[in-house]
Biopython code that builds the backbone (N, CA, C, O; Angstrom):
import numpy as np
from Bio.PDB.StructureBuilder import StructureBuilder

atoms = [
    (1, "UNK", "N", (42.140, 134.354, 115.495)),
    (1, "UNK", "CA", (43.379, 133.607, 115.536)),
    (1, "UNK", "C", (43.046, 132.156, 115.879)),
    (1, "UNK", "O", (42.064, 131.893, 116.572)),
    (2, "UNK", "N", (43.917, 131.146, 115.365)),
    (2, "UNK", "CA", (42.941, 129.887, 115.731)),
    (2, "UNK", "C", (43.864, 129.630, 116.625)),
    (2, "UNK", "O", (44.968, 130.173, 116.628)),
    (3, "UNK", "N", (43.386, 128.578, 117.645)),
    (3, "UNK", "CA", (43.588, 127.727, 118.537)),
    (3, "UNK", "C", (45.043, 126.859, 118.445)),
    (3, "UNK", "O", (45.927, 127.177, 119.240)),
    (4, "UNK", "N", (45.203, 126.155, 117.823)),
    (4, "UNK", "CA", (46.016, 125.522, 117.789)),
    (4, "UNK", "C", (46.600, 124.750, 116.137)),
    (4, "UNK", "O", (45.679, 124.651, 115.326)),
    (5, "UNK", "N", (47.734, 124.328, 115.727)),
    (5, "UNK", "CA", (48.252, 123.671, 114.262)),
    (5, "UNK", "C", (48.056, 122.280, 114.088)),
    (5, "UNK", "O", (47.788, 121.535, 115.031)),
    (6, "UNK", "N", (48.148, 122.002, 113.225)),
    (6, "UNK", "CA", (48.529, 120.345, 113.275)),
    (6, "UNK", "C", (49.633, 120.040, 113.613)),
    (6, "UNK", "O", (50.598, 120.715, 113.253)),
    (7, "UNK", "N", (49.771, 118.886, 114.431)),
    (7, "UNK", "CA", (50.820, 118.511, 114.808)),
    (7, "UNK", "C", (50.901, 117.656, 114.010)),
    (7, "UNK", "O", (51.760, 117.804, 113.140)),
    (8, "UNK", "N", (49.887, 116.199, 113.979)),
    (8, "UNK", "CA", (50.229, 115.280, 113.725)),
    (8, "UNK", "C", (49.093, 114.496, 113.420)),
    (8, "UNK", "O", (48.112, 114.563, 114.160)),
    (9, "UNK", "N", (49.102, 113.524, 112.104)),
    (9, "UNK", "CA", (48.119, 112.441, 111.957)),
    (9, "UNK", "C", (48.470, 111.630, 112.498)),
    (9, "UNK", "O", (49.641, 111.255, 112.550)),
    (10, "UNK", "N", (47.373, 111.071, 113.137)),
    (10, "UNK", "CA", (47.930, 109.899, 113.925)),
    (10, "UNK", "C", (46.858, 108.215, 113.482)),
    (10, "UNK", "O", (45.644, 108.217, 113.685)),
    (11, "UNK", "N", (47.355, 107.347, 113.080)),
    (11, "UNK", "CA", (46.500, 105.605, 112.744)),
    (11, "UNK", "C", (47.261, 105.115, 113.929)),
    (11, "UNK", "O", (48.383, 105.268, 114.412)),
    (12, "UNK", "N", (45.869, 104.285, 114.255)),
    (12, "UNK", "CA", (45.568, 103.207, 114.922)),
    (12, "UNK", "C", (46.306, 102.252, 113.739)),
    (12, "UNK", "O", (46.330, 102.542, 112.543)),
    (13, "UNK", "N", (47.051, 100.747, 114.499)),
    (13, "UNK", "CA", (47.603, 99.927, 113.891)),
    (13, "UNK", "C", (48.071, 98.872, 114.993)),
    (13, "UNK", "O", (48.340, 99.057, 116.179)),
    (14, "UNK", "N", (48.084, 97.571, 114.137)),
    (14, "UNK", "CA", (49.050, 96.354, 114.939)),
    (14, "UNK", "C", (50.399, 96.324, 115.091)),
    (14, "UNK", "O", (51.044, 95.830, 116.016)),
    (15, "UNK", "N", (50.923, 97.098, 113.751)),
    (15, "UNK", "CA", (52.076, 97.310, 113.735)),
    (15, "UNK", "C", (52.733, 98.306, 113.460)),
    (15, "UNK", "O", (52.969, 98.449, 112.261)),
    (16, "UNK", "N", (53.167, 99.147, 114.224)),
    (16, "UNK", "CA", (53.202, 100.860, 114.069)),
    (16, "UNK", "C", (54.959, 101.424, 113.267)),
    (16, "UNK", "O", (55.269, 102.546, 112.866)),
    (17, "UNK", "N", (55.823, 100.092, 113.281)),
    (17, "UNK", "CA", (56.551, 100.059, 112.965)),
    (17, "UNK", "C", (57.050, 99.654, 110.942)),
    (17, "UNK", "O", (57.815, 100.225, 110.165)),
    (18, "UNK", "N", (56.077, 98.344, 110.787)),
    (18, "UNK", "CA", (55.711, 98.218, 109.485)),
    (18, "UNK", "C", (55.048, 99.159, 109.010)),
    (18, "UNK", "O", (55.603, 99.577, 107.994)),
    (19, "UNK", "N", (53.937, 99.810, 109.299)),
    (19, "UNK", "CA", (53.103, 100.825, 108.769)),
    (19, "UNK", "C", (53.572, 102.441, 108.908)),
    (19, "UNK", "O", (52.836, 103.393, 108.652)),
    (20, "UNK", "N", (54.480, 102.496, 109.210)),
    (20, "UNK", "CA", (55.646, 103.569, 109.500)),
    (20, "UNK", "C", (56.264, 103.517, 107.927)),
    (20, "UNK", "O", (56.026, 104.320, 107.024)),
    (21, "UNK", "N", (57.202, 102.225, 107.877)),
    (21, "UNK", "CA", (57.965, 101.789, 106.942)),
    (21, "UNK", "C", (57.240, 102.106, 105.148)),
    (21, "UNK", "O", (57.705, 102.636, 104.139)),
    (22, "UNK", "N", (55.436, 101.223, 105.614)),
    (22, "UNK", "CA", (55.025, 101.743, 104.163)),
    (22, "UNK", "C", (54.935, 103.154, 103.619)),
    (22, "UNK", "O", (55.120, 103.715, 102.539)),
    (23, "UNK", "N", (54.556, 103.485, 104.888)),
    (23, "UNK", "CA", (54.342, 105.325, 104.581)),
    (23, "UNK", "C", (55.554, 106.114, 104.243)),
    (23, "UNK", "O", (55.328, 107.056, 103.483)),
    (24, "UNK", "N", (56.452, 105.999, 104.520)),
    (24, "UNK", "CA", (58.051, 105.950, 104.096)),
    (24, "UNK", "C", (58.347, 105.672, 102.842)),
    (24, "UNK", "O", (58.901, 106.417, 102.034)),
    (25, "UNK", "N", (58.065, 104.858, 102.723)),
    (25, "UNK", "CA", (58.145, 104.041, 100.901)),
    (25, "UNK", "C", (57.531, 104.774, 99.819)),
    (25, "UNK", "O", (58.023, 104.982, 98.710)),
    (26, "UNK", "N", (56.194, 105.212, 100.334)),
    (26, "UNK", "CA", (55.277, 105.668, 100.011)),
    (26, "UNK", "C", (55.166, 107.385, 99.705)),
    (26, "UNK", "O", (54.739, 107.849, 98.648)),
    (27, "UNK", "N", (55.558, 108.047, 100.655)),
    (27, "UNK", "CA", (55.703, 109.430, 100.757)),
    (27, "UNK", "C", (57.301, 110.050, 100.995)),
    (27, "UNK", "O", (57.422, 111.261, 100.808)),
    (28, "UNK", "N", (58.416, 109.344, 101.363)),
    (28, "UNK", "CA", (59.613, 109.725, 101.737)),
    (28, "UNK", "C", (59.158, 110.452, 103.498)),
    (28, "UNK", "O", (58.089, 110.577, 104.095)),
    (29, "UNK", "N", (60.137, 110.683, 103.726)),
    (29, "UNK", "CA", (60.354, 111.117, 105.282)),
    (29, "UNK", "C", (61.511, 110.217, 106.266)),
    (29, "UNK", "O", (62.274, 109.327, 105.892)),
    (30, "UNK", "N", (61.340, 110.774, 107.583)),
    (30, "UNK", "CA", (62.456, 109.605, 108.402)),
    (30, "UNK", "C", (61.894, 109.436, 109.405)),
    (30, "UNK", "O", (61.508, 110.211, 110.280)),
    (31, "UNK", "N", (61.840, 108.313, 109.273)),
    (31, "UNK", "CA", (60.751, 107.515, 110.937)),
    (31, "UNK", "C", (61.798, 107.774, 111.877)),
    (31, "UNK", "O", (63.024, 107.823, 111.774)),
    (32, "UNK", "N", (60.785, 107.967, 113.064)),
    (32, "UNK", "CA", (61.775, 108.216, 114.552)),
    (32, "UNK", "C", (60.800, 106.730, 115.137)),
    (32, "UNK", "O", (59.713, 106.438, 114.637)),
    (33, "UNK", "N", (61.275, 106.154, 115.949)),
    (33, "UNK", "CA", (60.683, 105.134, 116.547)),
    (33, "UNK", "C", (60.820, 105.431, 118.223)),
    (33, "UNK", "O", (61.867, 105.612, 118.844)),
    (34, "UNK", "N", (59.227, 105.420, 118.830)),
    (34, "UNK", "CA", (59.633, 105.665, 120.173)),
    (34, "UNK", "C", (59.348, 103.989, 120.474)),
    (34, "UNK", "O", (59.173, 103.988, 121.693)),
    (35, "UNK", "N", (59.259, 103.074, 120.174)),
    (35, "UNK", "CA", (58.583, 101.655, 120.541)),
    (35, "UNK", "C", (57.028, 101.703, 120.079)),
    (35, "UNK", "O", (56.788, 101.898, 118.888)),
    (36, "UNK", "N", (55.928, 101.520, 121.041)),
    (36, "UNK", "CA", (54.903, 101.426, 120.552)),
    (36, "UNK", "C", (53.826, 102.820, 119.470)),
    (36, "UNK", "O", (52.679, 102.887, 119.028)),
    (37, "UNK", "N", (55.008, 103.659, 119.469)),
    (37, "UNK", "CA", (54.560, 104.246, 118.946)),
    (37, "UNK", "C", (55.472, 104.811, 117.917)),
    (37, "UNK", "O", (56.509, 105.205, 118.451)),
    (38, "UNK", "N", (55.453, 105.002, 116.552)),
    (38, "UNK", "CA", (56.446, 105.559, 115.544)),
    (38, "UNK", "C", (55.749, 106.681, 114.843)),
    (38, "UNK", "O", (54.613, 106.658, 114.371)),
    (39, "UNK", "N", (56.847, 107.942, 114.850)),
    (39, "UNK", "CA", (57.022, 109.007, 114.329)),
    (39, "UNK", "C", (57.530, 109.284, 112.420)),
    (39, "UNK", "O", (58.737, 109.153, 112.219)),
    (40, "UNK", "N", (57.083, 109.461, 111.782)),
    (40, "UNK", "CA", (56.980, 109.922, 110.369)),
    (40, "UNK", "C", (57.296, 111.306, 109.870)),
    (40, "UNK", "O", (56.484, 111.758, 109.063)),
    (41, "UNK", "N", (58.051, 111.866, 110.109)),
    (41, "UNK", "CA", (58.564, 113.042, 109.768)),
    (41, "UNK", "C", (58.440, 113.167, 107.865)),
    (41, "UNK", "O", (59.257, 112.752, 107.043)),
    (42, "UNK", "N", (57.607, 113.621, 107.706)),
    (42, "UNK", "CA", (57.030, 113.805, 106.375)),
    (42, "UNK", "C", (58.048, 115.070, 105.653)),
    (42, "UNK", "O", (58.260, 115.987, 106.447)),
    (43, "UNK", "N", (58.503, 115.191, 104.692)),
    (43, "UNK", "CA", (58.791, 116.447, 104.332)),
    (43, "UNK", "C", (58.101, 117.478, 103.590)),
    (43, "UNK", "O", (57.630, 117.188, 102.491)),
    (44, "UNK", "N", (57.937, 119.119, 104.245)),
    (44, "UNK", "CA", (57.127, 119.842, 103.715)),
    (44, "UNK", "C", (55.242, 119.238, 103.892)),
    (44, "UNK", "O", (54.270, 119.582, 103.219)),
    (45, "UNK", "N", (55.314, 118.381, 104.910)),
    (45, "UNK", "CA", (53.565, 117.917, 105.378)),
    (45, "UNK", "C", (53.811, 117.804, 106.777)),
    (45, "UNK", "O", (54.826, 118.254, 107.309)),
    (46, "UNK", "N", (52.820, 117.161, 107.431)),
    (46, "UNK", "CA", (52.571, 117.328, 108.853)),
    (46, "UNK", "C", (53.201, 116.097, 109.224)),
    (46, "UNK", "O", (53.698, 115.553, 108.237)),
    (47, "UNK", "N", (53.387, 115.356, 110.463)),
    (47, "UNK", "CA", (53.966, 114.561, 110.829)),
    (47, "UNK", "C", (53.190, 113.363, 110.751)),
    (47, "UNK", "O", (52.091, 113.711, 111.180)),
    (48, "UNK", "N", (53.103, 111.652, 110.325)),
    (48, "UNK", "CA", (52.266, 111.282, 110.338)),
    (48, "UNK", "C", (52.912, 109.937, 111.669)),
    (48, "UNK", "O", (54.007, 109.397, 111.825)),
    (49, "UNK", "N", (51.474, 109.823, 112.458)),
    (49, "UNK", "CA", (52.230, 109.265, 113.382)),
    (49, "UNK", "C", (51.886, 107.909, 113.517)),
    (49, "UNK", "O", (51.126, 107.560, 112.614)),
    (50, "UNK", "N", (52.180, 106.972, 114.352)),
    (50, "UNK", "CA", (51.622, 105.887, 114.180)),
    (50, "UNK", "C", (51.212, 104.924, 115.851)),
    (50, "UNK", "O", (52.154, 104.360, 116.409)),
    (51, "UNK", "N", (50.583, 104.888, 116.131)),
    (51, "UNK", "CA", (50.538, 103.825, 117.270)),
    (51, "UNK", "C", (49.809, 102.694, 117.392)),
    (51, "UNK", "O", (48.835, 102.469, 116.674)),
    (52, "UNK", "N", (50.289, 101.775, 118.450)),
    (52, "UNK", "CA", (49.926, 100.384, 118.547)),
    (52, "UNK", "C", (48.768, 100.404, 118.992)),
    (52, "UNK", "O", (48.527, 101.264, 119.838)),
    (53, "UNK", "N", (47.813, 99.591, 118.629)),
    (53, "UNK", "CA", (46.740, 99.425, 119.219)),
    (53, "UNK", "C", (46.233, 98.059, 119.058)),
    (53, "UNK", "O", (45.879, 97.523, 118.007)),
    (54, "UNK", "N", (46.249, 97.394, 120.662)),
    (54, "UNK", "CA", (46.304, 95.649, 120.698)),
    (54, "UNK", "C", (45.233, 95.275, 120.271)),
    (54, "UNK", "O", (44.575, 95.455, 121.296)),
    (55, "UNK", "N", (44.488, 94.867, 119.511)),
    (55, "UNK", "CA", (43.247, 93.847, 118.762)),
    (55, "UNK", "C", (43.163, 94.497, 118.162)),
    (55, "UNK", "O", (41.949, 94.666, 118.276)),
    (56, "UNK", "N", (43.725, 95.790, 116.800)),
    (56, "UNK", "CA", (43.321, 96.418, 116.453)),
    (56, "UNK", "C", (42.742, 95.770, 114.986)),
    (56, "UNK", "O", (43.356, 95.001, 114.246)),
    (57, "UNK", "N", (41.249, 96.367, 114.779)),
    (57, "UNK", "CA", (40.521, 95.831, 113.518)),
    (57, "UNK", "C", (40.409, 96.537, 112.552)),
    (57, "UNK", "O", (39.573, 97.415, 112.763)),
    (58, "UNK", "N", (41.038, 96.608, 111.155)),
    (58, "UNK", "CA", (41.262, 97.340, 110.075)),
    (58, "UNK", "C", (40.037, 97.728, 110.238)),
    (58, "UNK", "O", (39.094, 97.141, 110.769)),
    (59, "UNK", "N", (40.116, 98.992, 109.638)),
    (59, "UNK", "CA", (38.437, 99.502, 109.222)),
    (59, "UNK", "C", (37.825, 98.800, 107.821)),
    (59, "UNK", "O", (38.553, 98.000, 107.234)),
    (60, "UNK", "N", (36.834, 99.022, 107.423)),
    (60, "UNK", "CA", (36.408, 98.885, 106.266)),
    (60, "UNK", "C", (35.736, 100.035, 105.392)),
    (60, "UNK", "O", (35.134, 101.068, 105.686)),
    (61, "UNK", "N", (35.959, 99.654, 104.647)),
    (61, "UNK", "CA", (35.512, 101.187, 103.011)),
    (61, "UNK", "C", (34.427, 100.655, 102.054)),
    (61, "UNK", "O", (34.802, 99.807, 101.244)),
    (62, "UNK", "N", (33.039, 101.064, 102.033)),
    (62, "UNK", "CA", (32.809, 101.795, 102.797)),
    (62, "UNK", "C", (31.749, 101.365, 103.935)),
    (62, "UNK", "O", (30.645, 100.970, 103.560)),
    (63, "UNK", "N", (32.029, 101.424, 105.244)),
    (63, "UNK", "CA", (31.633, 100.878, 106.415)),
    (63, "UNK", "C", (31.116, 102.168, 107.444)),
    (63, "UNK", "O", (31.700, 102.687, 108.396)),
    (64, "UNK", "N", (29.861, 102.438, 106.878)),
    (64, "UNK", "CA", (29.645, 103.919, 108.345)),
    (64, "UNK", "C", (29.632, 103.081, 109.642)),
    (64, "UNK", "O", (29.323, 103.780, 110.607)),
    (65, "UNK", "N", (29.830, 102.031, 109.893)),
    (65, "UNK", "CA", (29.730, 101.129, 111.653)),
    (65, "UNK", "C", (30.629, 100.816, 111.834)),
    (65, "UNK", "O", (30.729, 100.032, 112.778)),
    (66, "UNK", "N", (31.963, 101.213, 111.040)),
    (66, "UNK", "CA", (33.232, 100.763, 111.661)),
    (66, "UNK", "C", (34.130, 101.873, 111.644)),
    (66, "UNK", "O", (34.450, 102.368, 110.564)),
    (67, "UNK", "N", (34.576, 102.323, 112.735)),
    (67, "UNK", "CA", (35.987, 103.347, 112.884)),
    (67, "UNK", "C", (36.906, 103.681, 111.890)),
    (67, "UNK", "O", (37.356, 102.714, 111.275)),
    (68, "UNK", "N", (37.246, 104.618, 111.612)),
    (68, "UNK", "CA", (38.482, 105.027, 110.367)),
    (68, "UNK", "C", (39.565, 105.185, 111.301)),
    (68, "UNK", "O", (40.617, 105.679, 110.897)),
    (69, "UNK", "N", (39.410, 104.747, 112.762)),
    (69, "UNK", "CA", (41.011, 104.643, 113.221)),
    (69, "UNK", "C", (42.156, 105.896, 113.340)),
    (69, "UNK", "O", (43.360, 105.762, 113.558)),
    (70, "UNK", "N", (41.611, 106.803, 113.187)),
    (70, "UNK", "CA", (42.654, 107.913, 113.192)),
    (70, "UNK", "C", (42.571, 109.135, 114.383)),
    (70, "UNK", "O", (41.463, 109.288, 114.895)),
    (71, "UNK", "N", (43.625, 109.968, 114.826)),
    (71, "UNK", "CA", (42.792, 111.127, 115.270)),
    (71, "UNK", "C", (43.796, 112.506, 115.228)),
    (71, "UNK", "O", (44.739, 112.338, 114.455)),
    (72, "UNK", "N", (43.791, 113.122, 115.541)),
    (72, "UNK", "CA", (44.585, 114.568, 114.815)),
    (72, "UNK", "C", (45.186, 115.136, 116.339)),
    (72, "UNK", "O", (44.503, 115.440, 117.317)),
    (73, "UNK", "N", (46.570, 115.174, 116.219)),
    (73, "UNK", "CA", (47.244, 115.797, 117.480)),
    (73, "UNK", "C", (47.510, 117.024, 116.846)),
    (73, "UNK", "O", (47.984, 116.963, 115.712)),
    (74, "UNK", "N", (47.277, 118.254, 117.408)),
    (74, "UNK", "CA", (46.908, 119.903, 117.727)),
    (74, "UNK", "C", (48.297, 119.864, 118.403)),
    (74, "UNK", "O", (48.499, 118.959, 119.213)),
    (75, "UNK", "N", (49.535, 121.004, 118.078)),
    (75, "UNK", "CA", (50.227, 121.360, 118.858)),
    (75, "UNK", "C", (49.427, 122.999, 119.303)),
    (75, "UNK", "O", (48.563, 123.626, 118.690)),
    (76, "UNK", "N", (50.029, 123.268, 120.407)),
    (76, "UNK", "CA", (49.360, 124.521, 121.206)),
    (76, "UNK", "C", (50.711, 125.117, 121.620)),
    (76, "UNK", "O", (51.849, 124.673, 121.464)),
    (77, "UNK", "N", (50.200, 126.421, 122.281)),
    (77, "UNK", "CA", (51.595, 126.914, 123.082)),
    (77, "UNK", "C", (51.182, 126.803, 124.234)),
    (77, "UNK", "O", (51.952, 126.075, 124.859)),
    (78, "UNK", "N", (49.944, 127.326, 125.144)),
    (78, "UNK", "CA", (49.702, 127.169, 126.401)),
    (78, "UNK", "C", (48.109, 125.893, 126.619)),
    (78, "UNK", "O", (46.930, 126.141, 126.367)),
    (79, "UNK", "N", (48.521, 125.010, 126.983)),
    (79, "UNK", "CA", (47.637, 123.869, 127.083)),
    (79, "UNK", "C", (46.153, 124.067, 127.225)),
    (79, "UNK", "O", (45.167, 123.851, 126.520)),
    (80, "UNK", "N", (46.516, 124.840, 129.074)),
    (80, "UNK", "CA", (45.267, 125.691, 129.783)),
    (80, "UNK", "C", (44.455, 126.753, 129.304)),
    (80, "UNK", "O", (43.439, 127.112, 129.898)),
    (81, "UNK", "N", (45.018, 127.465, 127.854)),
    (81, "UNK", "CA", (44.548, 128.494, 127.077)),
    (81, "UNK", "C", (43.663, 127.967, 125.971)),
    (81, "UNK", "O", (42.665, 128.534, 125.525)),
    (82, "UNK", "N", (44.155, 126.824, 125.597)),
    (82, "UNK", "CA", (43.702, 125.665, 124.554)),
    (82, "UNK", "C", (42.332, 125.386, 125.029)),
    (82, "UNK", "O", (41.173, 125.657, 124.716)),
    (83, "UNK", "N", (42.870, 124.838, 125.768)),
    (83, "UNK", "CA", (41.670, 123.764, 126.703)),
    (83, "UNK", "C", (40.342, 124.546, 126.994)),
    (83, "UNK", "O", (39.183, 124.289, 126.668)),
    (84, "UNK", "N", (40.921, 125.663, 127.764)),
    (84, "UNK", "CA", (39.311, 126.478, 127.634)),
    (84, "UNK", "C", (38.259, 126.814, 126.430)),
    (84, "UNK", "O", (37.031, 126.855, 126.348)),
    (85, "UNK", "N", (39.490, 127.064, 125.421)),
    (85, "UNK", "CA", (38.699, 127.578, 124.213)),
    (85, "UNK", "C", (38.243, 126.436, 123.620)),
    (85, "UNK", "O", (37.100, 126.623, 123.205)),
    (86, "UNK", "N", (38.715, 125.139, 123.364)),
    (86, "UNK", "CA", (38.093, 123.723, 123.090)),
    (86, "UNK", "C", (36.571, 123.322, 123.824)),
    (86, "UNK", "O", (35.521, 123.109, 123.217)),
    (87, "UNK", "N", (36.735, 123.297, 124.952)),
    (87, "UNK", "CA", (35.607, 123.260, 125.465)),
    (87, "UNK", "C", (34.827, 124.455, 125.514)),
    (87, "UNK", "O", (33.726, 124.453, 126.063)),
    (88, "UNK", "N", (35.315, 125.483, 124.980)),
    (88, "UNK", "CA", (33.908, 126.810, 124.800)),
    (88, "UNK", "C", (33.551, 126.197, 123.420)),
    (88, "UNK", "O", (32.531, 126.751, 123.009)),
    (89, "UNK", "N", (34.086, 125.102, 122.401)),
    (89, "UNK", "CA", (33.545, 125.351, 121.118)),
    (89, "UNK", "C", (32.806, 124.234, 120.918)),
    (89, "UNK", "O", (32.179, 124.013, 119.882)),
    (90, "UNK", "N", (32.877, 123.104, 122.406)),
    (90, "UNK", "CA", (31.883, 122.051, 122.169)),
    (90, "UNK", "C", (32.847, 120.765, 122.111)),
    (90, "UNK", "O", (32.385, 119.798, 121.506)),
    (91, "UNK", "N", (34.006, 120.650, 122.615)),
    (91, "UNK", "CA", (34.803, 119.043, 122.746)),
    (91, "UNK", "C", (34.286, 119.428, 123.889)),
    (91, "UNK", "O", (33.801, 120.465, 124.343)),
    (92, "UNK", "N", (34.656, 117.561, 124.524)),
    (92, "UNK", "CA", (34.351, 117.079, 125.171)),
    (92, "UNK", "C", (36.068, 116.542, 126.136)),
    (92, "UNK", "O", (36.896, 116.016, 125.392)),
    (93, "UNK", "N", (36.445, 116.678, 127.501)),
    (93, "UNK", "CA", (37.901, 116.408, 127.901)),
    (93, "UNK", "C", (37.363, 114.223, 127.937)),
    (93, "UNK", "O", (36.401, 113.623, 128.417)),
    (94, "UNK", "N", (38.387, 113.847, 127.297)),
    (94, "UNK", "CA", (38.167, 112.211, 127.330)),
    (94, "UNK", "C", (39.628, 112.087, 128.231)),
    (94, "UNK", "O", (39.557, 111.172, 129.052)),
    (95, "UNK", "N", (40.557, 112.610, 128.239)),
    (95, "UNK", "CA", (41.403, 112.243, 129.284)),
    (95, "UNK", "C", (42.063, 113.359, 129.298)),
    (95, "UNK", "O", (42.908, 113.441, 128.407)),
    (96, "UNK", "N", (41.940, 114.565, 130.248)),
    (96, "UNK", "CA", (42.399, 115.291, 130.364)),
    (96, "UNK", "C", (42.715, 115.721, 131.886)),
    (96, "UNK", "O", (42.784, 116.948, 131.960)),
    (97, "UNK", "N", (42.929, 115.076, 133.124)),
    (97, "UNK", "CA", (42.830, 114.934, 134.454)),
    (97, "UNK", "C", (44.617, 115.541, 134.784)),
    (97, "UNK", "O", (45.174, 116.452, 135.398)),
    (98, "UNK", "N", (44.988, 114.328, 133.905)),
    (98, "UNK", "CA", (46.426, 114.186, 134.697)),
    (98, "UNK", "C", (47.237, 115.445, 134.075)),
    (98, "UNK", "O", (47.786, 114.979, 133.076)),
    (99, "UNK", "N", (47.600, 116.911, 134.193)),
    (99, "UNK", "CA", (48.089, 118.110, 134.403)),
    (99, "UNK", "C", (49.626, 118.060, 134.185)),
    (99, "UNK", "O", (50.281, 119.057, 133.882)),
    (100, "UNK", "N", (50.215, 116.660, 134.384)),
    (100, "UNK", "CA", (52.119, 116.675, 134.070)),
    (100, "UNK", "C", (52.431, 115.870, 132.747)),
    (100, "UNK", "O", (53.533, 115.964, 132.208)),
    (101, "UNK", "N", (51.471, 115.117, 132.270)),
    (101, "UNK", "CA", (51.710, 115.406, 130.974)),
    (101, "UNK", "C", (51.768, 116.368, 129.845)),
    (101, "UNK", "O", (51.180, 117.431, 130.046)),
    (102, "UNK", "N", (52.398, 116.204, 128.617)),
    (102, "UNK", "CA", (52.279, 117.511, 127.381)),
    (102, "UNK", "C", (51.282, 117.005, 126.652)),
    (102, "UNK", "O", (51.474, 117.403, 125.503)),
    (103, "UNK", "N", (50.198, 116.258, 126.700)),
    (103, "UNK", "CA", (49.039, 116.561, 125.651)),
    (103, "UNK", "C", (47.604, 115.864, 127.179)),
    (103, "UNK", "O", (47.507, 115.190, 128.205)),
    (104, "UNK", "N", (46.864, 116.688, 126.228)),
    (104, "UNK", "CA", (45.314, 116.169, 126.728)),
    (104, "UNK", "C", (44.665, 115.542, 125.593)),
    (104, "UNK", "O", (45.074, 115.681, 124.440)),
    (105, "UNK", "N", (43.446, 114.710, 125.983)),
    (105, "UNK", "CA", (42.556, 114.325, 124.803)),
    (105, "UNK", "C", (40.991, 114.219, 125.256)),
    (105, "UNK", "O", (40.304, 113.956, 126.243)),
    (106, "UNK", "N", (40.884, 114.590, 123.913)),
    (106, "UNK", "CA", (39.213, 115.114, 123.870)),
    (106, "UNK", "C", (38.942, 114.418, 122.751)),
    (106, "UNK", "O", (39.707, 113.815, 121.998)),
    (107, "UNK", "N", (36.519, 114.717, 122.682)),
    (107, "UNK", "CA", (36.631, 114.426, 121.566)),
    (107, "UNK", "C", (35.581, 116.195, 121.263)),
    (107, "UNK", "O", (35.072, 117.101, 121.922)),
    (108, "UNK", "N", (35.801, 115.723, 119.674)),
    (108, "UNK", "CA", (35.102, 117.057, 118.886)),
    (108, "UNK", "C", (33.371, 116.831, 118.643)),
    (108, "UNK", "O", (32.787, 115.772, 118.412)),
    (109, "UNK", "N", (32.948, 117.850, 118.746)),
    (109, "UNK", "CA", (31.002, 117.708, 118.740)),
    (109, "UNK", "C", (30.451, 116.292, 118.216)),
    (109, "UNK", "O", (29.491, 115.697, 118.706)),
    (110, "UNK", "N", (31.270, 115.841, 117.082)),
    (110, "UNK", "CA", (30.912, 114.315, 116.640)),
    (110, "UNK", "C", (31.145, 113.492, 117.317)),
    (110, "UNK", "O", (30.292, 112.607, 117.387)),
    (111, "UNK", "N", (32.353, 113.355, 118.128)),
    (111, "UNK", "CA", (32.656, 112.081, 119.098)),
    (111, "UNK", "C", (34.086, 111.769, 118.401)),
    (111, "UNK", "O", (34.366, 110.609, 118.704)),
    (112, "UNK", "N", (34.879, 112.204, 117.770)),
    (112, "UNK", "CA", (35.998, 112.290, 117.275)),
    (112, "UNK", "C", (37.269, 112.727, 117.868)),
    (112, "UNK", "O", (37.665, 113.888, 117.763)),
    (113, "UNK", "N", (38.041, 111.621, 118.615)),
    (113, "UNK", "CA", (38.840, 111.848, 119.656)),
    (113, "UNK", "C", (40.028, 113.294, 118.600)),
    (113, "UNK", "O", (39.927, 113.641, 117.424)),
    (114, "UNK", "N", (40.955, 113.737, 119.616)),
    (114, "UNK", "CA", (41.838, 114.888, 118.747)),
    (114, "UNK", "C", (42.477, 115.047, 120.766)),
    (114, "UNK", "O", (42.060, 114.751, 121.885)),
    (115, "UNK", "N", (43.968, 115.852, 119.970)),
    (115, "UNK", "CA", (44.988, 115.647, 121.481)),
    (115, "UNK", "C", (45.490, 117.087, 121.430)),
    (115, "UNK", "O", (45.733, 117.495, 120.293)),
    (116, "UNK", "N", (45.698, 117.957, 122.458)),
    (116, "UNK", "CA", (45.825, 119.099, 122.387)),
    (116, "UNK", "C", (47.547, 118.465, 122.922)),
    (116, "UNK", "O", (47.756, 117.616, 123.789)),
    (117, "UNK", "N", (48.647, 119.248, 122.029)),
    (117, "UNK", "CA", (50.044, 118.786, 122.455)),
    (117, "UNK", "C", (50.922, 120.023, 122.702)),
    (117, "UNK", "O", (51.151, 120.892, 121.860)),
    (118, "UNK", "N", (51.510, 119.984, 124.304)),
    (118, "UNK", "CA", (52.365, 121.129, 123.701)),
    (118, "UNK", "C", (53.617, 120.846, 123.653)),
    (118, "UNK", "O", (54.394, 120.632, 124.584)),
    (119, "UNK", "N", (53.810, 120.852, 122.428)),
    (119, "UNK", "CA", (55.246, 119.470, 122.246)),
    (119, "UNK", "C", (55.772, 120.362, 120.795)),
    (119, "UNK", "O", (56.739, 119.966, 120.144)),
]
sb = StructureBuilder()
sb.init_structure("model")
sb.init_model(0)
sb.init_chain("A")
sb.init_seg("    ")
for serial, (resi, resn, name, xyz) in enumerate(atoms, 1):
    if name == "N":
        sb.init_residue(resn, " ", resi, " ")
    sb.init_atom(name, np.array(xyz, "f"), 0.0, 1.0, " ", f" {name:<3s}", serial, name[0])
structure = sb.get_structure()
């Protein structure tokens, strides 16, 4: 049984609100806007999400020394059930301390951040 679904794609961006808008244009859906971060409700696909990120530097194609900017939010049902089995398969917890939030973040054997959500 696996672990956890996709929740959500998530880009790095300057403007999470314009780049919301293209993807919209682009694919249909209905943006939810929390402020620095905007929601993409895709229809019949996964959610694509968007957040701010201050100096953020487009990637380049094709560039193996520069970031593709993205990372994959995992919805779960029990966080603490997640979490163990993540780290039995080789992530790594990158911020996973604080216990009253609904997501943690890790990265995967490559160094590839991903957010366990139970949302």
């Amino acid at each position: 049984m696996p672990v956890a679904k996709v929740g959500a794609v998530v880009l790095d961006c300057a403007d999470p609100h314009a780049l919301a808008g293209f993807y919209a244009e682009l694919v249909g859906g209905t943006v939810k806007d929390e402020g620095d971060w905007v929601d993409l409700q895709v229809p019949g696909g996964p959610v694509l999400a968007f957040q701010e990120a201050p100096g953020h530097v487009p990637p380049r194609w094709p560039a193996p020394d520069h970031s593709q900017q993205f990372h994959l939010d995992l919805a779960v049902e029990d966080l603490d059930a997640a979490e163990k089995k993540v780290l039995a398969l080789g992530a790594k917890p990158l911020e996973a301390e604080d216990r009253s939030r609904s997501f943690r973040v890790y990265a995967d054997p490559a160094g590839h951040p991903f957010c366990l959500c139970a949302c």
